[in-house]
N, CA, C and O atoms as CSV, one atom per row, in Angstrom:
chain,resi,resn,atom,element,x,y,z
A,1,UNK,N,N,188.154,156.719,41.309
A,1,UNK,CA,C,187.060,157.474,40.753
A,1,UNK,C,C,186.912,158.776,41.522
A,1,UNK,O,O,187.320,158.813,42.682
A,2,UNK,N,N,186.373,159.820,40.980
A,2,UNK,CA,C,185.877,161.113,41.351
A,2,UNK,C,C,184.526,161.431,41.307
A,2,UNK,O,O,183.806,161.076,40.373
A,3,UNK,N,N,184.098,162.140,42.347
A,3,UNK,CA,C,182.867,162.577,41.940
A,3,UNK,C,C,182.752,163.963,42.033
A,3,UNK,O,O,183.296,164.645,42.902
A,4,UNK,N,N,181.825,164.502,40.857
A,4,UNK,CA,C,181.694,165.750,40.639
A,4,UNK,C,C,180.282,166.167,40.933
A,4,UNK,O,O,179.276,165.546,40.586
A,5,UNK,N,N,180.322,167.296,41.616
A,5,UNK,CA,C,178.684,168.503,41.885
A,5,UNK,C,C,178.501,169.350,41.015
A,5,UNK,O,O,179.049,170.452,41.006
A,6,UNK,N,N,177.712,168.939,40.182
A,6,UNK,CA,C,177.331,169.901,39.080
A,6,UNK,C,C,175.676,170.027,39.164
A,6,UNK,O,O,174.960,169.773,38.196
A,7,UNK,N,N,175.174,170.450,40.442
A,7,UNK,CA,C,173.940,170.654,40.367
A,7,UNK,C,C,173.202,171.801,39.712
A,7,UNK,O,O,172.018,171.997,39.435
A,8,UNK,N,N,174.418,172.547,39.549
A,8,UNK,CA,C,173.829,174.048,39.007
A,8,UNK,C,C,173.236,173.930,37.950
A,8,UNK,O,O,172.362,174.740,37.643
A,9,UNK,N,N,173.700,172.514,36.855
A,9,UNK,CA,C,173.224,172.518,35.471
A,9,UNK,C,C,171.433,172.092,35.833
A,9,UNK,O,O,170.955,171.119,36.415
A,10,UNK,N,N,170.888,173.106,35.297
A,10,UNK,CA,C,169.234,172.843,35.319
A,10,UNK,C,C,168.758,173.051,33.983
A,10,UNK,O,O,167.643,173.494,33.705
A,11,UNK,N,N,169.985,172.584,32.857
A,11,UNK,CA,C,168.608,172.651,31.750
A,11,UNK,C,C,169.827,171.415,30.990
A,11,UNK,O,O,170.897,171.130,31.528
A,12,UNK,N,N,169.341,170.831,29.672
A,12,UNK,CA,C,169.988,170.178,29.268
A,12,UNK,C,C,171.630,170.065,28.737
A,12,UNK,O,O,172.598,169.315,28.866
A,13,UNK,N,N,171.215,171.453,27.993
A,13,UNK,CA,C,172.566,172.077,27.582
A,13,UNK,C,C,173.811,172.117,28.424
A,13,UNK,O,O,174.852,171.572,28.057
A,14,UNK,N,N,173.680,172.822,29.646
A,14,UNK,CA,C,174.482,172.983,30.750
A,14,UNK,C,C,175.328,171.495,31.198
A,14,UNK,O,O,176.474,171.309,31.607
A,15,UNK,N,N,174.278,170.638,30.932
A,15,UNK,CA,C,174.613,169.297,31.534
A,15,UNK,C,C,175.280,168.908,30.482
A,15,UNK,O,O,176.163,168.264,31.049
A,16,UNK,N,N,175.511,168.824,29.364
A,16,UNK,CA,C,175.993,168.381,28.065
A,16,UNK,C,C,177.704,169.066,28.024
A,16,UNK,O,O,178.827,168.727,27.651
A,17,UNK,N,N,177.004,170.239,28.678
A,17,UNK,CA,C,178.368,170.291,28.308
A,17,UNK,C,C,179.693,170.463,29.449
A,17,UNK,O,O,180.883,170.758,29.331
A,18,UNK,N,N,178.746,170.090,30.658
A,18,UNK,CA,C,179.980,169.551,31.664
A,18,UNK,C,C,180.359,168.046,31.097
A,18,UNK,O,O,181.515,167.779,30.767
A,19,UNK,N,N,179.583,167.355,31.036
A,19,UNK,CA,C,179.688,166.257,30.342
A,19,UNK,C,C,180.994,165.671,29.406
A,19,UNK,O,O,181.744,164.713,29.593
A,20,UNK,N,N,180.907,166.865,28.120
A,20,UNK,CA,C,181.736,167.082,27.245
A,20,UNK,C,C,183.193,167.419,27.705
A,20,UNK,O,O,184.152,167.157,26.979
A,21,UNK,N,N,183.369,168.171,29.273
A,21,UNK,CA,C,184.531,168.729,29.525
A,21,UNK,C,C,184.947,167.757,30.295
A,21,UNK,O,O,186.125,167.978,30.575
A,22,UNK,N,N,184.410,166.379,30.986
A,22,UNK,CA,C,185.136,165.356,31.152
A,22,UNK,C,C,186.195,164.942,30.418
A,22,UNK,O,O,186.022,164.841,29.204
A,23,UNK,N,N,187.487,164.622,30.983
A,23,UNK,CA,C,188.771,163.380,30.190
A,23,UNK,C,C,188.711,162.166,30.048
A,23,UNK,O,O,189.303,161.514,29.189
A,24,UNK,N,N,188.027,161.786,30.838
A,24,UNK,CA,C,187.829,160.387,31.265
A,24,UNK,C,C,186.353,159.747,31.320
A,24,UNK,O,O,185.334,160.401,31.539
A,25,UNK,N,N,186.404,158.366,31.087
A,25,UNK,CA,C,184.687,157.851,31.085
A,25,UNK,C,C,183.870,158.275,32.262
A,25,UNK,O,O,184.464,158.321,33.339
A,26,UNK,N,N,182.935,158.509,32.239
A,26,UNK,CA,C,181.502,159.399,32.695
A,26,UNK,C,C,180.744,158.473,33.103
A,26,UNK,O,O,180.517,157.529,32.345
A,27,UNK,N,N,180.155,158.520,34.437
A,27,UNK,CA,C,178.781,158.053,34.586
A,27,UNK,C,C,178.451,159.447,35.379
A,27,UNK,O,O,178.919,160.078,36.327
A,28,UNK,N,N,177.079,159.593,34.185
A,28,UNK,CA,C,176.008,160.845,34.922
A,28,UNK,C,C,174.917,160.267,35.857
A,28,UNK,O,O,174.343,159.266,36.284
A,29,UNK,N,N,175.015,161.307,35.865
A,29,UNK,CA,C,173.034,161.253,36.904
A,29,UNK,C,C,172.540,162.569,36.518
A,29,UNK,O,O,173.179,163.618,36.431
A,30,UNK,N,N,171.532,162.394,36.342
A,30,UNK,CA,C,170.581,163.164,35.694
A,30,UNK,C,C,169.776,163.470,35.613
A,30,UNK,O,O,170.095,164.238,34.706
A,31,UNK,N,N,168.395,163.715,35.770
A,31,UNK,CA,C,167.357,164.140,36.436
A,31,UNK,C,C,166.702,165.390,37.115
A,31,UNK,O,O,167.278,166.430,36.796
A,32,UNK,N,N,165.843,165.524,37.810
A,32,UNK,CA,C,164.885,166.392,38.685
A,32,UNK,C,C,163.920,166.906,37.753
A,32,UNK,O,O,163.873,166.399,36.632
A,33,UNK,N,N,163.075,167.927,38.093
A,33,UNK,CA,C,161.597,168.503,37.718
A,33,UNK,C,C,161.865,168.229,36.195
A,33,UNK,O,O,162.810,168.182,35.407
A,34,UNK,N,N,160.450,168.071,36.226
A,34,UNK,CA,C,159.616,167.280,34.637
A,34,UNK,C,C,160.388,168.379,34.000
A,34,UNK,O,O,160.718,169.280,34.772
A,35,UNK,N,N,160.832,168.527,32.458
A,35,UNK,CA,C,160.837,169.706,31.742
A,35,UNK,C,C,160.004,169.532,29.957
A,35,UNK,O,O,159.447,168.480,29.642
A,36,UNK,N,N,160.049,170.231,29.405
A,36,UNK,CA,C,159.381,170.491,28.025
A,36,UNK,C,C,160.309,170.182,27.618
A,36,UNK,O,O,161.396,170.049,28.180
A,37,UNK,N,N,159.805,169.900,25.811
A,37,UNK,CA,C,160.720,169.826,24.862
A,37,UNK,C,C,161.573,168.935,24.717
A,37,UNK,O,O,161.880,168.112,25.580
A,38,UNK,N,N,162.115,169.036,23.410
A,38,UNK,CA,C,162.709,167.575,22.443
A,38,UNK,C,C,164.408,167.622,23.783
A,38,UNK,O,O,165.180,168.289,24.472
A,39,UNK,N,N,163.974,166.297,23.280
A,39,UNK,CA,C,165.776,166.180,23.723
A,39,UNK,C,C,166.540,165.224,22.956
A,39,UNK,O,O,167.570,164.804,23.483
A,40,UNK,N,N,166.224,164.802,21.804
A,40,UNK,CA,C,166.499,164.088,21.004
A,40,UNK,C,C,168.444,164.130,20.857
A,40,UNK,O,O,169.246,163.262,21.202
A,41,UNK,N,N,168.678,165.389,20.265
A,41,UNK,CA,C,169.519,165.942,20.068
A,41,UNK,C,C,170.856,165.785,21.108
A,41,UNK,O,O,172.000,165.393,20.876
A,42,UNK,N,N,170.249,166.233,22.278
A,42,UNK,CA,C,170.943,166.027,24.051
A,42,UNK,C,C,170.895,164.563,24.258
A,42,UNK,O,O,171.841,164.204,24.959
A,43,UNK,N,N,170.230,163.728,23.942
A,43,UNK,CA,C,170.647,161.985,24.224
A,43,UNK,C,C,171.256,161.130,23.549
A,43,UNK,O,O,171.690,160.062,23.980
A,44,UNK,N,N,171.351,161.642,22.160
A,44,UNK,CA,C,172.635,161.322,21.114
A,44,UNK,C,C,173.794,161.455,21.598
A,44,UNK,O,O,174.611,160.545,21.455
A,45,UNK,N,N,174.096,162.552,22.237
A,45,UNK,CA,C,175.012,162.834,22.553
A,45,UNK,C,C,175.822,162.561,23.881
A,45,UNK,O,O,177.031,162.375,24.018
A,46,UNK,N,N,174.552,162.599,25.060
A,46,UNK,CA,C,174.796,162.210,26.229
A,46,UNK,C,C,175.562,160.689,25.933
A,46,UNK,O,O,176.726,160.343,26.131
A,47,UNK,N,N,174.599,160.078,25.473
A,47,UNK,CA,C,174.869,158.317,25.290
A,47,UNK,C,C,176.496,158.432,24.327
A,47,UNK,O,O,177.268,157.557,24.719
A,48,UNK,N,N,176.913,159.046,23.546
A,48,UNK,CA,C,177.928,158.528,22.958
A,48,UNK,C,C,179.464,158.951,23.874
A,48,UNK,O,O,180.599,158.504,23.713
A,49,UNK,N,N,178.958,159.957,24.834
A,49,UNK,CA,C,179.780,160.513,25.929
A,49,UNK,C,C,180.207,159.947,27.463
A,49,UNK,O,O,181.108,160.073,28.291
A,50,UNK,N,N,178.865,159.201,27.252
A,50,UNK,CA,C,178.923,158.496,28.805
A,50,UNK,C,C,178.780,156.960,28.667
A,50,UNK,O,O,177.914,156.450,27.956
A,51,UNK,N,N,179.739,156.207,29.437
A,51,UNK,CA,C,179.495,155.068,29.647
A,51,UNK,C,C,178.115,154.333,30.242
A,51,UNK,O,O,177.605,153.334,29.735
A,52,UNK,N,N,177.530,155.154,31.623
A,52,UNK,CA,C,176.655,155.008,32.352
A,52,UNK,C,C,175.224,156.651,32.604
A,52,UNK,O,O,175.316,157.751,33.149
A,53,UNK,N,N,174.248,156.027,31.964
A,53,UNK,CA,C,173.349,157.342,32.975
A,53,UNK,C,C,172.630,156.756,33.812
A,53,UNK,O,O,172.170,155.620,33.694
A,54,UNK,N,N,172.486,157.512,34.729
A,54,UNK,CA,C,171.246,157.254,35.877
A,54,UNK,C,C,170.218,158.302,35.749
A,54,UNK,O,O,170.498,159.489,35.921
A,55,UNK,N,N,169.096,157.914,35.465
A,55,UNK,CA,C,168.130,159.223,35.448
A,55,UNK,C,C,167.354,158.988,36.931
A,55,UNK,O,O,166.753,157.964,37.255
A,56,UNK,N,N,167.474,159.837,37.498
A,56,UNK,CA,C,166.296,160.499,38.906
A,56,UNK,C,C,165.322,161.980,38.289
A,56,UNK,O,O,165.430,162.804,37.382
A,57,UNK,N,N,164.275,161.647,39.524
A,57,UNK,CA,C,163.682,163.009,39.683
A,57,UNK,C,C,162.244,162.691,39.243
A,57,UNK,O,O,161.675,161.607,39.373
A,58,UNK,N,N,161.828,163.646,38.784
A,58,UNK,CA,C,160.245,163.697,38.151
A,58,UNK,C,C,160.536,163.438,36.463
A,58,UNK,O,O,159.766,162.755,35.789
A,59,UNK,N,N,161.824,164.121,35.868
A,59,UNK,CA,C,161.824,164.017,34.519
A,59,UNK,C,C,162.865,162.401,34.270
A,59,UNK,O,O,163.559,162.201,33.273
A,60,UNK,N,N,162.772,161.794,35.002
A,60,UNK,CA,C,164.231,160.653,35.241
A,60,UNK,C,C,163.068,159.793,34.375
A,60,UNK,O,O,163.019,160.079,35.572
A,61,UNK,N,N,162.293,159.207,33.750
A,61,UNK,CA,C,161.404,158.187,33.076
A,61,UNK,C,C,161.412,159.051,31.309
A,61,UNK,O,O,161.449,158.569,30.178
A,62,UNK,N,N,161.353,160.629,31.863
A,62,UNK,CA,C,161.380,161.001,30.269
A,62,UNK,C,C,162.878,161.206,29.957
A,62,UNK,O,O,163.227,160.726,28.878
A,63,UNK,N,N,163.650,161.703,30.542
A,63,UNK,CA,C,164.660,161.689,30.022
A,63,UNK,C,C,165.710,159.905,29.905
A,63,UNK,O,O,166.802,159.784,29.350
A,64,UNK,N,N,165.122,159.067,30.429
A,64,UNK,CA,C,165.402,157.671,30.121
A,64,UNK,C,C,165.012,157.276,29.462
A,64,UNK,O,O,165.749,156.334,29.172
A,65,UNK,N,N,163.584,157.284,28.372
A,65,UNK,CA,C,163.386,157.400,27.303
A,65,UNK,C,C,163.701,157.663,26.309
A,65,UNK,O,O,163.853,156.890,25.363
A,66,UNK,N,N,163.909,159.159,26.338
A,66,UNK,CA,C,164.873,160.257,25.181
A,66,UNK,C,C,166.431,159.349,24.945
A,66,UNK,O,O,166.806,159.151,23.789
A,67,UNK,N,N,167.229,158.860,26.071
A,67,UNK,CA,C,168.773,158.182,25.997
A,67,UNK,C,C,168.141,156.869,25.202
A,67,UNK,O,O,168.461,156.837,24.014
A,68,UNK,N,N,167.600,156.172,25.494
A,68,UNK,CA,C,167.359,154.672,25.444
A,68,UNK,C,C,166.595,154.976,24.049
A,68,UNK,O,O,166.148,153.873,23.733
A,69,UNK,N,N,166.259,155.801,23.165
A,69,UNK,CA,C,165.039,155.597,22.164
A,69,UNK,C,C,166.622,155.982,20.811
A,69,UNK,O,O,166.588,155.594,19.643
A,70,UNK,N,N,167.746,156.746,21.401
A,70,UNK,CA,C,168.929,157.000,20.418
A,70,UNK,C,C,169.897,155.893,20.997
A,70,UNK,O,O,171.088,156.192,20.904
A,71,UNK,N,N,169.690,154.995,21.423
A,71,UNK,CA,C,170.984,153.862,21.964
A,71,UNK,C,C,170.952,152.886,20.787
A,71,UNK,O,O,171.902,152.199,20.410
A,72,UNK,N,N,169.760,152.921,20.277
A,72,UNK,CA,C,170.477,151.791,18.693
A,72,UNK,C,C,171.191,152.690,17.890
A,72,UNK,O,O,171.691,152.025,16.982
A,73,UNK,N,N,171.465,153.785,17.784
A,73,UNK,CA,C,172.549,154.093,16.915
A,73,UNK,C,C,174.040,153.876,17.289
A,73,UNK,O,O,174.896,154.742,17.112
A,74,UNK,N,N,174.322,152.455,17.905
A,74,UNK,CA,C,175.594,152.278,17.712
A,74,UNK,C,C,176.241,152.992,19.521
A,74,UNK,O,O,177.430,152.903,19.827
A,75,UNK,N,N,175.364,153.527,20.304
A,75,UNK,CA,C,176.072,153.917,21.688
A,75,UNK,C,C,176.147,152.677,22.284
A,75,UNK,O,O,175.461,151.735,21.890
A,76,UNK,N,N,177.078,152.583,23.385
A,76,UNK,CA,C,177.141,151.698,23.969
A,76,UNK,C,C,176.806,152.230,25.615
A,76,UNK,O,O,177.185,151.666,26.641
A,77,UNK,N,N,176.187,153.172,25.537
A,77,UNK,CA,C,175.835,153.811,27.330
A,77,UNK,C,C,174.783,152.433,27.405
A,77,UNK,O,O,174.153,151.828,26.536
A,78,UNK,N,N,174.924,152.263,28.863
A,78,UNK,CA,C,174.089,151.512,29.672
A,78,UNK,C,C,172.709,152.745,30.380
A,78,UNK,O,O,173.111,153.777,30.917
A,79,UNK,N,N,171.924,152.606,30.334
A,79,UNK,CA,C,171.093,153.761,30.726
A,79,UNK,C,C,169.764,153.052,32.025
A,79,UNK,O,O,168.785,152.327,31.847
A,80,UNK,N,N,170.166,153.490,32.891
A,80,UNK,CA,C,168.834,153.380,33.815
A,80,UNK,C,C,168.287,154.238,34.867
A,80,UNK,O,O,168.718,155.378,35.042
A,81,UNK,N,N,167.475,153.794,35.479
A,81,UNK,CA,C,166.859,154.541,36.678
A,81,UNK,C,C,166.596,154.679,37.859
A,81,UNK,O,O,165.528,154.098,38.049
A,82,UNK,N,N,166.969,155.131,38.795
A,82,UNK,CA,C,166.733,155.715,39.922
A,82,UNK,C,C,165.772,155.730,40.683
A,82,UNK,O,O,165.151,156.579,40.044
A,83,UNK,N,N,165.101,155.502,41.537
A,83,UNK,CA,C,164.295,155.865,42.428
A,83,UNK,C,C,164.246,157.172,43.101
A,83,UNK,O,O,163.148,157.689,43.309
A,84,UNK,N,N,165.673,157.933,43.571
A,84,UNK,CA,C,165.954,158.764,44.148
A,84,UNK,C,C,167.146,159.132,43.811
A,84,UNK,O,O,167.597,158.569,42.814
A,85,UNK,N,N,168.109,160.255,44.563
A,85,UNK,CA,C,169.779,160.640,44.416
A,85,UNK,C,C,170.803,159.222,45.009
A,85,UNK,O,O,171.869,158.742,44.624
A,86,UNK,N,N,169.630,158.821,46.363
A,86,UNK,CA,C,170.610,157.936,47.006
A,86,UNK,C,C,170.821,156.792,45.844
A,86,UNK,O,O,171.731,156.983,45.037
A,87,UNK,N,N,170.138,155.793,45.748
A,87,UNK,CA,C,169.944,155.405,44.942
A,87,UNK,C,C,170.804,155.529,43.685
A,87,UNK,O,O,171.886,154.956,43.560
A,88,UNK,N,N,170.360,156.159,42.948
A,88,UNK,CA,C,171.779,156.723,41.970
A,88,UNK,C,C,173.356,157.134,42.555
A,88,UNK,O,O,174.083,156.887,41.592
A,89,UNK,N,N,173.750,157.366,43.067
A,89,UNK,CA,C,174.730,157.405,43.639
A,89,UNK,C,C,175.289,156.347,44.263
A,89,UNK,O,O,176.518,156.302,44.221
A,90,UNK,N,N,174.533,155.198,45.017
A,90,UNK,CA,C,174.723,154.054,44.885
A,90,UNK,C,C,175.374,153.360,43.602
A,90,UNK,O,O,176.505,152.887,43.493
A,91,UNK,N,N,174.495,153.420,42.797
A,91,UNK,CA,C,174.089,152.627,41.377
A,91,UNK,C,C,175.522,152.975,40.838
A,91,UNK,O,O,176.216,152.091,40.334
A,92,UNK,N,N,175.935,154.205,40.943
A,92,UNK,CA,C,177.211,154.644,40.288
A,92,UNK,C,C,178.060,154.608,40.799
A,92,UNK,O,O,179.010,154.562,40.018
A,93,UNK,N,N,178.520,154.592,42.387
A,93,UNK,CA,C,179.355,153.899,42.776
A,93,UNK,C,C,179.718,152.656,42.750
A,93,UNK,O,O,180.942,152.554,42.678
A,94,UNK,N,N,179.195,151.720,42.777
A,94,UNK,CA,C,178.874,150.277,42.034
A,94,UNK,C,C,179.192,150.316,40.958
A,94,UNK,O,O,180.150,149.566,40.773
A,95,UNK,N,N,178.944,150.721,40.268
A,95,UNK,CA,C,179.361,150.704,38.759
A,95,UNK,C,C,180.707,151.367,38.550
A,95,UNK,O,O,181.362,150.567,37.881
A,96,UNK,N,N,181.286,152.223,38.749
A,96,UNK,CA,C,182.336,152.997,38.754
A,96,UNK,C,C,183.634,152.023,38.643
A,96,UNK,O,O,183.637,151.064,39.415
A,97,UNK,N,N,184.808,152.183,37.702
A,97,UNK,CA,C,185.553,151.513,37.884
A,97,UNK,C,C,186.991,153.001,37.934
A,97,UNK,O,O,186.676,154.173,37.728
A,98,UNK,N,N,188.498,152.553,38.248
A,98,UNK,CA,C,189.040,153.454,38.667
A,98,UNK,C,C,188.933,154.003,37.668
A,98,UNK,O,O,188.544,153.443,36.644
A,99,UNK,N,N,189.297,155.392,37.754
A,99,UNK,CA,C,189.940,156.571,36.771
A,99,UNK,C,C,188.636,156.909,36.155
A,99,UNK,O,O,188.778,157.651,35.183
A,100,UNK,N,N,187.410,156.591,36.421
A,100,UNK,CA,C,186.129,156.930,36.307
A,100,UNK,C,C,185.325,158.139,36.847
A,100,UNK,O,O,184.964,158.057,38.021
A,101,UNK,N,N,184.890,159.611,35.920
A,101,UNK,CA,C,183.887,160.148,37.144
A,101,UNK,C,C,182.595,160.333,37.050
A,101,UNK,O,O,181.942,160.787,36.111
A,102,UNK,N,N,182.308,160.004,37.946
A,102,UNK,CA,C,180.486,160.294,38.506
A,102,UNK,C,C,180.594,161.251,38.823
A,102,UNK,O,O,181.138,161.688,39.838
A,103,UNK,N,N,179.844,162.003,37.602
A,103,UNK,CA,C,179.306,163.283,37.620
A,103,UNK,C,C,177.356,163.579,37.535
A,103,UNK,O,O,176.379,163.231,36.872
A,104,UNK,N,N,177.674,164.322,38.541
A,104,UNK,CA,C,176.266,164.852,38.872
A,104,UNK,C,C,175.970,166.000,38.503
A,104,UNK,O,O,176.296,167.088,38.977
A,105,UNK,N,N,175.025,165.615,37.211
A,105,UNK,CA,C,174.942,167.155,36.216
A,105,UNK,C,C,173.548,167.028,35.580
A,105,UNK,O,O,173.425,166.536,34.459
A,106,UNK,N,N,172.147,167.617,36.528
A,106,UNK,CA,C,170.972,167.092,36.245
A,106,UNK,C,C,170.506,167.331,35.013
A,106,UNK,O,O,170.023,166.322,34.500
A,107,UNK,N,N,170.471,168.316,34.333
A,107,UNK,CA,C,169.951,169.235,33.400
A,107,UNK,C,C,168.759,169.264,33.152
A,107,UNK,O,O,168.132,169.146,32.099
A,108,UNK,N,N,168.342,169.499,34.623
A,108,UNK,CA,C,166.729,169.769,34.775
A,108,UNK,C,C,166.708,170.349,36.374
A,108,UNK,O,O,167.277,169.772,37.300
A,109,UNK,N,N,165.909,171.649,36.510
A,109,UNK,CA,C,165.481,172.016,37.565
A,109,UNK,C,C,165.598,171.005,38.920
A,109,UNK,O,O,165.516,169.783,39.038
A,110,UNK,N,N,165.779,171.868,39.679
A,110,UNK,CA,C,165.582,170.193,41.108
A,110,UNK,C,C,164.275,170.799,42.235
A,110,UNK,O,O,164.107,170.505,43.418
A,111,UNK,N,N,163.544,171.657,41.426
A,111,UNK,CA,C,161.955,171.530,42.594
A,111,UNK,C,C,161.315,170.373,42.731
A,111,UNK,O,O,160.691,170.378,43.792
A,112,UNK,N,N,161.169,169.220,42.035
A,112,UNK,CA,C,161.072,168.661,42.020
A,112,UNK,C,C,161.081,167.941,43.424
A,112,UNK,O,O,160.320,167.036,43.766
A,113,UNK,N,N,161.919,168.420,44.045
A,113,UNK,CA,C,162.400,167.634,45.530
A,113,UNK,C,C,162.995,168.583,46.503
A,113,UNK,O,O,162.582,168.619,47.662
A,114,UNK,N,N,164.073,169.452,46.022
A,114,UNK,CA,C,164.887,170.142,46.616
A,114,UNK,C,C,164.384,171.427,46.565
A,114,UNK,O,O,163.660,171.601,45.585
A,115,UNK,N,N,164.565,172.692,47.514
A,115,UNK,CA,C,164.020,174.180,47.430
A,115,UNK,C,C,164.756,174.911,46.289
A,115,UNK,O,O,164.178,175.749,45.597
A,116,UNK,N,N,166.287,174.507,46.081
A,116,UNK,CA,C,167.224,175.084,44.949
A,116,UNK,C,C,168.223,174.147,44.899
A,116,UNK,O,O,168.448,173.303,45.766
A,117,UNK,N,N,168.854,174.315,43.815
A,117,UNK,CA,C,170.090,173.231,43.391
A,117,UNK,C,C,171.139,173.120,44.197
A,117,UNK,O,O,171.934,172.179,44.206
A,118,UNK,N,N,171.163,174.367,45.092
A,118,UNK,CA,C,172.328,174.013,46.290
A,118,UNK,C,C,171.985,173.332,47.441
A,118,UNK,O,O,172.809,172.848,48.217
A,119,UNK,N,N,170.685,173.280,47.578
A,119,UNK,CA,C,170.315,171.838,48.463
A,119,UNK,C,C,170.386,170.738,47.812
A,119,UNK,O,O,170.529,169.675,48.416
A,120,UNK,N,N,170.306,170.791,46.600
A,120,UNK,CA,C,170.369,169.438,45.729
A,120,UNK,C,C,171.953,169.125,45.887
A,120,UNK,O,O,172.535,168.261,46.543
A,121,UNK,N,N,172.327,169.932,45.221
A,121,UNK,CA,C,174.021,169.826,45.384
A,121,UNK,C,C,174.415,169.696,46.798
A,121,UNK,O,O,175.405,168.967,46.861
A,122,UNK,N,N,174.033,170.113,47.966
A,122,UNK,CA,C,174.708,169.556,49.054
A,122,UNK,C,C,174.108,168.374,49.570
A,122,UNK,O,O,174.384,168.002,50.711
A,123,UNK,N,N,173.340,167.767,48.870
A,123,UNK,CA,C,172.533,166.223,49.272
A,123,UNK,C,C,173.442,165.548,48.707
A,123,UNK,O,O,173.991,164.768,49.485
A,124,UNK,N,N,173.941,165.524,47.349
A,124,UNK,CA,C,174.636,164.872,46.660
A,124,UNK,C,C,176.148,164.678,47.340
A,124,UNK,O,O,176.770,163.617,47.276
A,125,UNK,N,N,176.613,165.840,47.978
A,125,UNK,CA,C,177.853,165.516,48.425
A,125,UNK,C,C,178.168,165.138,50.039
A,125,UNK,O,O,179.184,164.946,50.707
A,126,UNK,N,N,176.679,165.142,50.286
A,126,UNK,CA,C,176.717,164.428,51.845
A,126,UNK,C,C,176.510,162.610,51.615
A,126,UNK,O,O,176.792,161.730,52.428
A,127,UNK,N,N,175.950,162.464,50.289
A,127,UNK,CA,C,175.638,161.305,49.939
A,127,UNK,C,C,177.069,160.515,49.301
A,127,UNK,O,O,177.331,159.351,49.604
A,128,UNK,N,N,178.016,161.414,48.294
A,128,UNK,CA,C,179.270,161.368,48.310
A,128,UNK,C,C,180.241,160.816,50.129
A,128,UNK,O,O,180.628,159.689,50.440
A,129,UNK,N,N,180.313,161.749,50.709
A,129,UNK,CA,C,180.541,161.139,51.754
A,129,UNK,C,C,180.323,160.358,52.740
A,129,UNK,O,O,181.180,160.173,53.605
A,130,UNK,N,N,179.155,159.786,52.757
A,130,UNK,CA,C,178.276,158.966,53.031
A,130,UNK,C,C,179.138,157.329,52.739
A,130,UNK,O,O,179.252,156.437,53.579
A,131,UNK,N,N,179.668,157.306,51.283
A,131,UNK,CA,C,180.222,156.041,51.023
A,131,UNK,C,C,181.559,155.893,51.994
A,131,UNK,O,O,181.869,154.785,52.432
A,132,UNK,N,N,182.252,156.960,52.272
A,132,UNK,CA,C,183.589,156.276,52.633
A,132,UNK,C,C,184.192,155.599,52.453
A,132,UNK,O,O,184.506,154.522,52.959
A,133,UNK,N,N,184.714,156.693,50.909
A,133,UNK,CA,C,186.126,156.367,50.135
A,133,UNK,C,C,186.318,157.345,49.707
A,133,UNK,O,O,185.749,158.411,49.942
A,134,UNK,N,N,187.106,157.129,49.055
A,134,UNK,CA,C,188.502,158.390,48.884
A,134,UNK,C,C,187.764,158.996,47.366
A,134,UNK,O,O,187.958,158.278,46.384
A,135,UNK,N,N,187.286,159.734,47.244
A,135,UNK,CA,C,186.615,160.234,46.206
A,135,UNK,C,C,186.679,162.159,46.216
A,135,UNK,O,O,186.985,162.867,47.175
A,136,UNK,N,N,186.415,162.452,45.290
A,136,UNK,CA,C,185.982,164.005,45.582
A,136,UNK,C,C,184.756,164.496,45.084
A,136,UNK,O,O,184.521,164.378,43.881
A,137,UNK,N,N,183.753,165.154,46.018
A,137,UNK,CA,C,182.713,165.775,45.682
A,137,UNK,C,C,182.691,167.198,45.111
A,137,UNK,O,O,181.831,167.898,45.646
A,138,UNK,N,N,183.477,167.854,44.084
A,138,UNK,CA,C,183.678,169.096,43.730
A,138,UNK,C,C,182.214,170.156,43.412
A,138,UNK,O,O,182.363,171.331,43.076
């Protein structure tokens, strides 16, 4: 498995469509600061793309909602939640099977916790190395 830093994505779109540029099955994480607006559209899609989400953050309960309220149409994503990054990153390493990547692509702001997404993003890849294994935090 690989893991990817895609903290920069802070709105849904962004995250959708690192998502999309995966080859291989996906577990996201997803999350940080609450945001507005439908996401109806973005969890159809997330879910038919990803095997696994993890939602964190302040918006990690609404945007686990939004996945889980389009999962009877036939997705088979497993969708849950987080307490925190560690936590999720856990959850997805655990879950991860080879040739799998955990990608970290919030598509939501990270004030929520972090000052900017590159503290978010370098939490994530200290937490990446943290496991000790052979993975990549890009």
């Amino acid at each position: 498995m690989d893991y990817y830093n895609d903290s920069k994505a802070t709105s849904p779109t962004a995250s959708l469509a690192a998502i999309k540029a995966m080859d291989r099955p996906v577990l996201a994480i997803v999350g940080g600061q609450r945001r507005q607006g439908p996401l109806t559209d973005w969890a159809r899609e997330v879910t038919q793309a990803c095997r696994l989400v993890i939602c964190v953050g302040e918006s990690g309960p609404t945007f686990a909602e939004a996945l889980r309220a389009v999962c009877d149409g036939g997705s088979s994503a497993d969708v849950r939640e987080a307490a925190d990054l560690g936590g999720a990153v856990e959850a997805a390493h655990r879950a991860a099977q080879s040739g799998d990547a955990v990608l970290f692509s919030p598509g939501a702001p990270s004030f929520d916790r972090y000052a900017n997404f590159a503290q978010r993003g370098e939490h994530f890849v200290s937490l990446v190395d943290r496991l000790g294994r052979a993975g990549r935090a890009d």
